[in-house]
GUBA-407822 format. One record per residue: x, y, z of N, C-alpha, C in turn; residue number from 1. Coordinates in steps of 0.02 Angstrom, whole numbers. Example, Ala and Ser with C-alpha at 12.3 -4.5 7.8 and 13.67 -1.06 7.14 Angstrom:
% GUBA-407822
    n.px    n.py    n.pz   ca.px   ca.py   ca.pz    c.px    c.py    c.pz    i
     660    -284     390     615    -225     390     660    -165     390    1
     642    -112     354     684     -53     357     645       2     394    2
***
This chain:
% GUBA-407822
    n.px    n.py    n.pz   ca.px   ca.py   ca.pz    c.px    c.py    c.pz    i
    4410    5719    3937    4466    5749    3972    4454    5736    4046    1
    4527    5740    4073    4505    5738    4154    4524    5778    4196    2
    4514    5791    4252    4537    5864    4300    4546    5807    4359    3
    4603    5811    4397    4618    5782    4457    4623    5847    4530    4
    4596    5833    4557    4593    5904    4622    4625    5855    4685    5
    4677    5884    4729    4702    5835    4790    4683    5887    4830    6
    4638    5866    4899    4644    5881    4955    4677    5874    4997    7
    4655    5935    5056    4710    5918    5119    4691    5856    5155    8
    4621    5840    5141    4603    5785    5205    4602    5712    5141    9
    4585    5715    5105    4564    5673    5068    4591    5659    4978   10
    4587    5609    4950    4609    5631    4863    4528    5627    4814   11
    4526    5667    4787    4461    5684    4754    4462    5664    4670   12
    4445    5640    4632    4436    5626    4575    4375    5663    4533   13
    4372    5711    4490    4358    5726    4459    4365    5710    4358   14
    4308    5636    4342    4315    5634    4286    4262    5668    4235   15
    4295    5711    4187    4232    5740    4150    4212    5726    4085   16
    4156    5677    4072    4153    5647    4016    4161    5707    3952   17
    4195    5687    3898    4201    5704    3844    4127    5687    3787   18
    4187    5681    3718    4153    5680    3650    4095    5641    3675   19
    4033    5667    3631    3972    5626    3651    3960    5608    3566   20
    3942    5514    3583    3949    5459    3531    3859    5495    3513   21
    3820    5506    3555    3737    5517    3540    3716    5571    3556   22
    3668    5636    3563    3652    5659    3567    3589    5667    3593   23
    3564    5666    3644    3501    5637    3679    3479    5714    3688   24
    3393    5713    3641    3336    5791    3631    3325    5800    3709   25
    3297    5852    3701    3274    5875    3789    3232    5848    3816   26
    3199    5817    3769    3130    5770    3781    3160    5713    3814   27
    3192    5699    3796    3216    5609    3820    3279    5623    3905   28
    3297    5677    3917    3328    5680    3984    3317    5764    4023   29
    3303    5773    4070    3283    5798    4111    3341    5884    4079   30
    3329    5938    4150    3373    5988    4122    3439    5968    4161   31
    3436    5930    4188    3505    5901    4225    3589    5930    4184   32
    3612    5949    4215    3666    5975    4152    3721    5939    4172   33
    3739    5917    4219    3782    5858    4232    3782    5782    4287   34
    3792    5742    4282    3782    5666    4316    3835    5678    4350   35
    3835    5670    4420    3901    5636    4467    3905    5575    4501   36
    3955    5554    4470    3948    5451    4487    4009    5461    4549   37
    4001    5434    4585    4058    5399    4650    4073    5340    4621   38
    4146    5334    4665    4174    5269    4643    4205    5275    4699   39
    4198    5173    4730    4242    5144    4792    4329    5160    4786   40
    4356    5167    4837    4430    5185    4839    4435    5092    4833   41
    4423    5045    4800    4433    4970    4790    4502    4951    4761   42
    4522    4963    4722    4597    4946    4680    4627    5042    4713   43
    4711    5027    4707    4730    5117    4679    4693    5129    4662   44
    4698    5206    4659    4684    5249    4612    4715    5242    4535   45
    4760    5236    4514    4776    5234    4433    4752    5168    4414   46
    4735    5118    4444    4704    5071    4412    4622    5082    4388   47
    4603    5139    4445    4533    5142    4445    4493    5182    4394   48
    4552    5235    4384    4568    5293    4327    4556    5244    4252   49
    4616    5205    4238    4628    5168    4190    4571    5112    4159   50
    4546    5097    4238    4491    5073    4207    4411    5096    4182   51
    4399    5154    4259    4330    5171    4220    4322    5250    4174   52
    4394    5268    4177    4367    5345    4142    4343    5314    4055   53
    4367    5263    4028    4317    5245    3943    4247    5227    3954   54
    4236    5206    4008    4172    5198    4034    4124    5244    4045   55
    4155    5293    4077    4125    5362    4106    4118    5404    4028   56
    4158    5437    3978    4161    5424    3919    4105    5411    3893   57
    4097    5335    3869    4077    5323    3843    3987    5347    3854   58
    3973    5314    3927    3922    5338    3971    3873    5417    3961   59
    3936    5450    3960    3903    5525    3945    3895    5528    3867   60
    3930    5507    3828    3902    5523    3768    3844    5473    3742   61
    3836    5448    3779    3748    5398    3730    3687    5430    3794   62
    3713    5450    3859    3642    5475    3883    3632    5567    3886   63
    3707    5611    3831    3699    5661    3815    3704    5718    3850   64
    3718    5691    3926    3758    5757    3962    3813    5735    4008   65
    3858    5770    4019    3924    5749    4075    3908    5718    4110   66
    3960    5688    4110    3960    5632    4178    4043    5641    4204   67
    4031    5649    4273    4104    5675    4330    4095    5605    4359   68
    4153    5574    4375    4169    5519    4404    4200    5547    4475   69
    4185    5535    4525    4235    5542    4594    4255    5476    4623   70
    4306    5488    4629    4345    5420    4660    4354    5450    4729   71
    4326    5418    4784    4309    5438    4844    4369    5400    4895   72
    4403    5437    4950    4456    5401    4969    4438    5358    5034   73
    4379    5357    5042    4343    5297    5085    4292    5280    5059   74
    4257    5207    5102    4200    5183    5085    4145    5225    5097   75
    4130    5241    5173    4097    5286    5207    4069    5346    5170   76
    4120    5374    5127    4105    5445    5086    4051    5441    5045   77
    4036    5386    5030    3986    5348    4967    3910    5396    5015   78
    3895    5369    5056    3829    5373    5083    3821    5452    5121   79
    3882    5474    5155    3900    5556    5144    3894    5591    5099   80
    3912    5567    5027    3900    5625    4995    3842    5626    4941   81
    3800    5572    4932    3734    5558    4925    3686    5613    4964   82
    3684    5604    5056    3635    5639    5095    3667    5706    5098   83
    3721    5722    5075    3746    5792    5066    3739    5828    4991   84
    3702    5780    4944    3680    5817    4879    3729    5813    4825   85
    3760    5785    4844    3851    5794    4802    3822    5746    4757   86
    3790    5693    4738    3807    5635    4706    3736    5618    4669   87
    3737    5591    4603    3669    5561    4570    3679    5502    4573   88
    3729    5453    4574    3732    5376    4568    3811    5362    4600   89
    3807    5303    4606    3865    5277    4622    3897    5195    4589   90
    3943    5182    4582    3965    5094    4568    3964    5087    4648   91
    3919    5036    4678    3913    5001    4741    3950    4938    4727   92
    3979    4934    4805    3986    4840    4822    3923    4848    4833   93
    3914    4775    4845    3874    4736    4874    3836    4757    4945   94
    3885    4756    4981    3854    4774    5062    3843    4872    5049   95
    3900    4905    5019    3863    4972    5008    3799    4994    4992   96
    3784    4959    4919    3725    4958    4905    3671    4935    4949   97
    3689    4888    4981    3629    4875    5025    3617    4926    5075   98
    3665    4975    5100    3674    5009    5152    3629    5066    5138   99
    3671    5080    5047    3629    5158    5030    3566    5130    5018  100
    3530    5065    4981    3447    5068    4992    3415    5067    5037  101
    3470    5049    5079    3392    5029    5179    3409    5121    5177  102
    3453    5143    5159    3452    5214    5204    3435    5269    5162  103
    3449    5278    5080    3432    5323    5050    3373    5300    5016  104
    3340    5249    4993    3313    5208    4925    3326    5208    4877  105
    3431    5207    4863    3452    5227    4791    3431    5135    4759  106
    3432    5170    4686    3415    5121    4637    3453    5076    4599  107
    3470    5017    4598    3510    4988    4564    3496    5003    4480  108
    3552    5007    4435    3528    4988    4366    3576    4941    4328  109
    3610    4929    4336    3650    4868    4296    3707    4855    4347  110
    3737    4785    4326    3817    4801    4348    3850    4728    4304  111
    3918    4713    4297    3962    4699    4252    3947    4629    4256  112
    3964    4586    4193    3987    4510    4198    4068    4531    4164  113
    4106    4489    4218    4152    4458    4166    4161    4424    4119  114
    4247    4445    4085    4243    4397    4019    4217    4319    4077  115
    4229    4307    4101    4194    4231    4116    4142    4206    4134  116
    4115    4271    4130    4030    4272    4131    4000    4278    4176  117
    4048    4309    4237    4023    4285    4318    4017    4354    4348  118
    3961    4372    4371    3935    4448    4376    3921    4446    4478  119
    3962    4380    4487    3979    4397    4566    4045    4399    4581  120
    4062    4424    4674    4130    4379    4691    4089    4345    4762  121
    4142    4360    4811    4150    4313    4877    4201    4362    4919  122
    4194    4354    4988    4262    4362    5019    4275    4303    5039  123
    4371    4329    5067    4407    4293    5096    4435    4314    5146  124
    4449    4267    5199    4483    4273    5231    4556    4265    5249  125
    4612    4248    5257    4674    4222    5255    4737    4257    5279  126
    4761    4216    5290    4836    4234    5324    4903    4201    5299  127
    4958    4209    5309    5030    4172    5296    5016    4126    5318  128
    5040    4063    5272    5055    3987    5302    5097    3985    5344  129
    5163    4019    5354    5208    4007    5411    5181    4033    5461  130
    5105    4099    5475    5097    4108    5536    5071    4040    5576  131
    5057    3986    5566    5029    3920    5572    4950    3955    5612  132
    4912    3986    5577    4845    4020    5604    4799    3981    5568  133
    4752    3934    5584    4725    3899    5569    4616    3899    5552  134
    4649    3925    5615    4565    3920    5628    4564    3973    5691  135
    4495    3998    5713    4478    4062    5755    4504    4066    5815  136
    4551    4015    5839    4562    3991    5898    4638    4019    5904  137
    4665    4014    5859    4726    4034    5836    4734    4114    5835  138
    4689    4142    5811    4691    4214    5805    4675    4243    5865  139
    4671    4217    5904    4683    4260    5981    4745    4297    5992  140
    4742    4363    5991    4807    4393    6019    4838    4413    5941  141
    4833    4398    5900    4839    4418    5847    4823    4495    5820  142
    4834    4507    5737    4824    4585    5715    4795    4558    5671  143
    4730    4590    5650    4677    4570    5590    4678    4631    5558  144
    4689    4648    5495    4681    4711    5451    4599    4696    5406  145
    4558    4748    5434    4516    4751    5396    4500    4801    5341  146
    4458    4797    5288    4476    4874    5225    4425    4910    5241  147
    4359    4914    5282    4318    4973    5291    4241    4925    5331  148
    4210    4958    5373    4175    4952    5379    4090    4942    5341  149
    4108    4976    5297    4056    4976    5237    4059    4933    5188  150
    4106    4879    5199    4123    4821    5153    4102    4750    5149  151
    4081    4717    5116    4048    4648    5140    4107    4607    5142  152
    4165    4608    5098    4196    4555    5080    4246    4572    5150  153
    4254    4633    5170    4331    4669    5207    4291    4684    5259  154
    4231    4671    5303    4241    4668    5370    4166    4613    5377  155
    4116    4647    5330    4033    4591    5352    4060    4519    5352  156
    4092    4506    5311    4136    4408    5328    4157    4413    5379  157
    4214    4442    5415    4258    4430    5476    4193    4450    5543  158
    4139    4492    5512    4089    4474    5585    4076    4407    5582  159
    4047    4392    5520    3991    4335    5511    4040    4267    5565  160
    4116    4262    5545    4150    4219    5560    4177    4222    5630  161
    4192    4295    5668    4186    4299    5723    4118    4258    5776  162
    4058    4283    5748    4014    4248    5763    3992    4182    5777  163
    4001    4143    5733    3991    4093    5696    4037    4039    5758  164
    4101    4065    5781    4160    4032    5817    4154    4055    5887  165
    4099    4098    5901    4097    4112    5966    4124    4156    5997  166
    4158    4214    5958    4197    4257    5990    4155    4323    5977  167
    4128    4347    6066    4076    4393    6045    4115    4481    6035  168
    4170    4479    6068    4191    4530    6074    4269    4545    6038  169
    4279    4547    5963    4320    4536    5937    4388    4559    5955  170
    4373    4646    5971    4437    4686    6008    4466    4663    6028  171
    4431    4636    6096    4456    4602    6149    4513    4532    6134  172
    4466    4503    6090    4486    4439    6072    4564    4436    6045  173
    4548    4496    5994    4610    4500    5937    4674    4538    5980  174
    4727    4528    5945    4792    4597    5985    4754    4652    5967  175
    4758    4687    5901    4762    4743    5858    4703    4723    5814  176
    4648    4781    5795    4635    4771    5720    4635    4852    5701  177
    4619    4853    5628    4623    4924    5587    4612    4916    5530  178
    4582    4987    5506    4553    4966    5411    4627    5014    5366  179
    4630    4967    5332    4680    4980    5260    4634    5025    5220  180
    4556    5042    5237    4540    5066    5172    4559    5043    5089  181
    4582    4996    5062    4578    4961    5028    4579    4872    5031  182
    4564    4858    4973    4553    4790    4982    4627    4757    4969  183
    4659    4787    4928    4743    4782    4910    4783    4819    4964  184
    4769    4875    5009    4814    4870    5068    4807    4786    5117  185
    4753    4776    5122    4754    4722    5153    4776    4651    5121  186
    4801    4651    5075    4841    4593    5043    4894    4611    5093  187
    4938    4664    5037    4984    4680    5050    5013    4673    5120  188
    4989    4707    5170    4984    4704    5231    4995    4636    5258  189
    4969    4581    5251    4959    4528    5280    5028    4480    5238  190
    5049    4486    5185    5111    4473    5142    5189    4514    5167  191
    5157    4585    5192    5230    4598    5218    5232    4570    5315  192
    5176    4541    5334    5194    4529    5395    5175    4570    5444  193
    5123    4629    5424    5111    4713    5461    5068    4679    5512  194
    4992    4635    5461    4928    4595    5484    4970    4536    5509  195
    4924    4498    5550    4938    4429    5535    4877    4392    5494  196
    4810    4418    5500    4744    4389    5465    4727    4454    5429  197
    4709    4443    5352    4658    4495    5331    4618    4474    5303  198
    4561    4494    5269    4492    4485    5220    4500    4526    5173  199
    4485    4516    5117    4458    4543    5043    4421    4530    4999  200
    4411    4539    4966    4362    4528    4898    4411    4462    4855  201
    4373    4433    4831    4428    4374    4790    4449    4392    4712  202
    4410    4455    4699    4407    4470    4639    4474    4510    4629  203
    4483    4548    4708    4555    4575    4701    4607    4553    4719  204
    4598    4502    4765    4654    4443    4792    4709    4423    4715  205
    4648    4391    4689    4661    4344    4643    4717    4387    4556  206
    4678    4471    4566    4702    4519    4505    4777    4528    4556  207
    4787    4523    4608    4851    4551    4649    4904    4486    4634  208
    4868    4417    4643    4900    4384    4638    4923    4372    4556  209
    4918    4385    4518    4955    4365    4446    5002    4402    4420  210
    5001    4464    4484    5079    4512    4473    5141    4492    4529  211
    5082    4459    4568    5161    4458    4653    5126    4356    4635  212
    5205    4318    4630    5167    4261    4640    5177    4242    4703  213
    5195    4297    4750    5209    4273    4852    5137    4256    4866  214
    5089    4271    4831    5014    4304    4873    4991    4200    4866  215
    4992    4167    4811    4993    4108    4804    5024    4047    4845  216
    5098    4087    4828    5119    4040    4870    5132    4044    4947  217
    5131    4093    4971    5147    4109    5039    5058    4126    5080  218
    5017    4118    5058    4947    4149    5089    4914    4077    5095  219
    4864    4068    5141    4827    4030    5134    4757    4038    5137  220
    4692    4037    5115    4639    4041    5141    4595    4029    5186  221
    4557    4038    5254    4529    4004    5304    4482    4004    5301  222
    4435    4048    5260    4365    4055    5247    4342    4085    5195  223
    4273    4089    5170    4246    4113    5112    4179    4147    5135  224
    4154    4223    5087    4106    4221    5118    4061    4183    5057  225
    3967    4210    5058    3915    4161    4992    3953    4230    4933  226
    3917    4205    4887    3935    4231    4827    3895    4310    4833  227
    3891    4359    4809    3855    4428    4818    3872    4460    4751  228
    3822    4499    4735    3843    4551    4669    3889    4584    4642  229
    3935    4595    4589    3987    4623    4604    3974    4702    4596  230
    3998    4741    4581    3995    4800    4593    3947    4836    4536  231
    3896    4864    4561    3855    4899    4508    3825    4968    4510  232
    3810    5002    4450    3785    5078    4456    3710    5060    4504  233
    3698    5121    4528    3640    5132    4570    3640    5201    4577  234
    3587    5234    4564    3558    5296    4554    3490    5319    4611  235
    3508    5424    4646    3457    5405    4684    3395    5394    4659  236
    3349    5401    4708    3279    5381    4676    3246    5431    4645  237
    3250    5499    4656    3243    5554    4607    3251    5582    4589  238
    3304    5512    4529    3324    5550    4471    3296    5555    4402  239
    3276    5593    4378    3228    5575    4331    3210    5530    4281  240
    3137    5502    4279    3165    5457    4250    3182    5431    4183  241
    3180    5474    4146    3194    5470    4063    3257    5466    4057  242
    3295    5491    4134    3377    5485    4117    3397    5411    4151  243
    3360    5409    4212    3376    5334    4224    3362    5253    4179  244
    3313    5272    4131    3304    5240    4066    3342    5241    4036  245
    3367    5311    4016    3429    5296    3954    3507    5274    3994  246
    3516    5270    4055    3590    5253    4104    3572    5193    4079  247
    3530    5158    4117    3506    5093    4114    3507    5048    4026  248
    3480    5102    3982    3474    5059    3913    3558    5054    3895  249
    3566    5113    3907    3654    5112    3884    3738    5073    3906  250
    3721    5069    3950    3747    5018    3983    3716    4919    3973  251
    3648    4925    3975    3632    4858    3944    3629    4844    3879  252
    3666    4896    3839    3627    4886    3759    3740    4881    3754  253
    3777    4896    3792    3852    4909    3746    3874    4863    3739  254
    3871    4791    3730    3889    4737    3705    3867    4710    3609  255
    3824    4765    3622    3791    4764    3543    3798    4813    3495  256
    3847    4869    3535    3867    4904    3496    3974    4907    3488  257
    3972    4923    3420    4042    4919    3427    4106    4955    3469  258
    4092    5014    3477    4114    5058    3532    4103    5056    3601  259
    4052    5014    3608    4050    4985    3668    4076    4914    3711  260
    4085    4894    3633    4135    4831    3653    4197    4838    3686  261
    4229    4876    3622    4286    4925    3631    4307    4945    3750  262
    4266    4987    3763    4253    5000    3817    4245    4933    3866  263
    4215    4895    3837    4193    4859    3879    4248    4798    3913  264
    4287    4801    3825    4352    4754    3838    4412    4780    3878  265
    4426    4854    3887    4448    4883    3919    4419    4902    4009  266
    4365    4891    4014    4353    4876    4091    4360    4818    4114  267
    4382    4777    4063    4381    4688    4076    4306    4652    4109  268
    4261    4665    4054    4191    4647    4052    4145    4611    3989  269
    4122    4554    3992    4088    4546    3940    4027    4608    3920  270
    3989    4617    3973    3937    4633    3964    3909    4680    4034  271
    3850    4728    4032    3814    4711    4096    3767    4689    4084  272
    3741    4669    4150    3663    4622    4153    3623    4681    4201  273
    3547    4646    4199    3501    4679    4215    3497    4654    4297  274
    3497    4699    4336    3496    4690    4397    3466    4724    4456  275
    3435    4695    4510    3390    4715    4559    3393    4704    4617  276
    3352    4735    4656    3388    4740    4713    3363    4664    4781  277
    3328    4630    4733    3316    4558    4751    3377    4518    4741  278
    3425    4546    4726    3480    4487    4698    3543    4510    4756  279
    3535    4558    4791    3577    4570    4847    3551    4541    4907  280
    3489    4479    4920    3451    4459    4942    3510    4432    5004  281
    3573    4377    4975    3619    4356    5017    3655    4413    5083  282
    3665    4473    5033    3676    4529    5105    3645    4530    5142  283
    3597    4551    5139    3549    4590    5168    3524    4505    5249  284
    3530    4455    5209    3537    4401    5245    3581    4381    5293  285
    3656    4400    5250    3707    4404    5295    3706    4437    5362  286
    3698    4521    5345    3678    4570    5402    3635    4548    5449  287
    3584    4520    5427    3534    4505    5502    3574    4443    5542  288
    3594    4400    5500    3628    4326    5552    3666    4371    5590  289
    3707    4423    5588    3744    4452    5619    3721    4509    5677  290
    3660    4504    5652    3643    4582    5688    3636    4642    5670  291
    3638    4663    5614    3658    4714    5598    3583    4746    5585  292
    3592    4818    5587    3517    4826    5546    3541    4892    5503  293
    3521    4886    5453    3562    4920    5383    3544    5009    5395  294
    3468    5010    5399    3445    5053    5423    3484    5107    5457  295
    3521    5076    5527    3548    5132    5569    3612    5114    5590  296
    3644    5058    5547    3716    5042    5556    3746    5093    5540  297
    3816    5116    5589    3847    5171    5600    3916    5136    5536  298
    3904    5155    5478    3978    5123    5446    4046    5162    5453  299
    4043    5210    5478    4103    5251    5481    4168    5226    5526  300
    4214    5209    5513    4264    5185    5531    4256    5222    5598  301
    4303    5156    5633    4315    5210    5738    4398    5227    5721  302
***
């Protein structure tokens, strides 16, 4: 079942796992009486609903106690409500995760392949073909929509590429910029003409584009970032660990079970894989070419 709560400042998601498929003895998980997972504001909300509450589901009943899903209405909230106690794990991007291990030491434990087997994305960069915006030279005086500071694909690319072209002081450089807080406001945005340049994730570019076919034909791409992890659970570091064993087995074992297929075909996932925090190696790379130091980077939107 689910409970939805709306704030005045913010929209809050409350998912509360149901029927449990297993029953896990006291011996095998801590007295923990319920798990709270965060989730990126990345797609809507009803897409995000639709996709991970069978997940969440499923999740609580093989490691045997609730699991509450929050769908958080910024990036930023992720690492807030971790050092504020609110949270046992989270689904990270890429650059998040890197953010919460330099700063909390949360733990990666799995994260998704697609049906195509590809358990990364990339960002992008791009704008309208009729703005004739070409290259960095062009975007002078321009409006760049970015989706959050805490994002690799929606702002760590547009440093890396600021950089890279010589432009040390972007503000300056650009007319306007501002975060959409999503990766789909910033399509959108840059399709109705709001942006003239935005960045996103390609994973959502590409799901936006097979409902609007403008995003194809009217967008062009100017850059890419390297390939990075796609989004995976990560748990803090003390959480116990007979329960972080069974998150971890359960999630790597649901391709082999039938109800987990089930689930799994419904998040649009083959599988997860086993994953560490050596394999976010490209972030964490990215950040320094840039400057950044993960440690005491201020991600909170200005």
């Amino acid at each position: 079942m689910s409970k939805i709560f709306v704030a005045a400042f913010f929209v809050l998601f409350l998912i509360a796992g149901c029927n449990k498929v297993e029953t896990a003895t006291d011996k095998d998980v801590s007295q923990q009486k319920k798990l709270v997972i965060g989730l990126l504001p990345e797609h809507n909300i009803f897409f995000q609903l639709e996709r991970y509450e069978p997940l969440v589901k499923y999740l609580s009943g093989k490691i045997g106690i609730r699991v509450e899903l929050i769908i958080l209405s910024r990036y930023g909230n992720i690492i807030n409500n971790f050092v504020s106690g609110k949270m046992d794990g989270a689904f990270f991007g890429s650059f998040t995760y890197a953010l919460a291990h330099s700063k909390l030491g949360l733990e990666i434990m799995a994260r998704p392949e697609n049906i195509e087997g590809i358990s990364t994305y990339y960002g992008l960069i791009f704008t309208r073909k009729d703005s004739r915006i070409r290259t960095a030279k062009d975007m002078e005086g321009k409006i760049f929509a970015f989706v959050d500071k805490a994002t690799t694909a929606g702002y760590l690319l547009p440093q890396a590429y600021f950089k890279k072209h010589g432009i040390e002081n972007y503000k300056n450089y650009l007319k306007e910029t501002y975060f959409t807080g999503t990766h789909e406001g910033v399509i959108n945005d840059v399709i109705s003409g709001k942006a003239d340049i935005g960045a996103a994730k390609d994973t959502v570019f590409y799901r936006v584009a097979k409902n609007n076919s403008r995003i194809m034909d009217e967008l062009v791409v100017l850059e890419r970032s390297p390939d990075v992890p796609e989004n995976g659970l990560a748990v803090r570091k003390d959480l116990d660990v007979a329960l972080k064993n069974k998150i971890k087995k359960a999630l790597l074992d649901m391709h082999n079970d039938a109800s987990g297929k089930e689930v799994l075909k419904k998040f649009g996932a083959k599988r997860f894989i086993k994953t560490t925090t050596d394999d976010y190696e490209p972030v964490f790379e990215y950040a320094k070419e840039i400057g950044l130091d993960l440690a005491t980077y201020d991600y909170l939107n200005e």
